[in-house]
N, C-alpha and C positions, 0 to 999 in steps of 0.2 A: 552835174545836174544841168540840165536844156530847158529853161525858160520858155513859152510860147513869148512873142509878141505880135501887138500889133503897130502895121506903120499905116498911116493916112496920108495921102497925097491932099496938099492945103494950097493956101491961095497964093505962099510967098515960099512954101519948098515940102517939108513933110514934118508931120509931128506923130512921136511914137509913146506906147508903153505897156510897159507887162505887166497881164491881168494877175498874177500870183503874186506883185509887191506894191500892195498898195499904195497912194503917194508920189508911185517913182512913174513920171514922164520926163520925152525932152523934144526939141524942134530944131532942126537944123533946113539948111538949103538943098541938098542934096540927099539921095540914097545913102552913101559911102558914107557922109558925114554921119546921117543918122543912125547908120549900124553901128560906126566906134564909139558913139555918143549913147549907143545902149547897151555898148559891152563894158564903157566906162561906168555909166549909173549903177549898170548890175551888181559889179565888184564894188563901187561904192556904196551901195546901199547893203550889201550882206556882210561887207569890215562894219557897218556901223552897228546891222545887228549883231553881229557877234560880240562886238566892244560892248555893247550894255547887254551882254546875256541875253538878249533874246534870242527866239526861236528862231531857224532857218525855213522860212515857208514851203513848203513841199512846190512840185510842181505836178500842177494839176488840169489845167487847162491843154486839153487838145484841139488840134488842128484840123478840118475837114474842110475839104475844100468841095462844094456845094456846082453841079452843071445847069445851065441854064436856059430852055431855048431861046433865039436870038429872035 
């Protein structure tokens, strides 16, 4: 299953999180960091649902990426 996320460019590097798991954000300095840092939360946070029987959140949120004139 493919999570959307979102990443924000911040004022000391980027902070991210996916709208399908409530809860789960993170912040790192860089791009790179921030993508392993949301492929870690994600298997983090859905071992944890699974360990207390909860549901696995569908994924639901798409992507559209919106033109603009300049």
């Amino acid at each position: 299953m493919k999570y959307a996320s979102v990443i924000e460019k911040t004022e000391t590097g980027y902070s991210a999180y996916v709208p399908d798991l409530p809860g789960l954000g993170v912040a790192g300095e860089t791009l790179e960091e921030i993508r392993q840092l949301l492929r870690e939360a994600v298997a983090f946070h859905l071992e944890g649902l699974r360990e207390d029987g909860q549901p696995i959140p569908p994924a639901t949120v798409e992507i559209e990426y919106v033109e603009a004139a300049a």
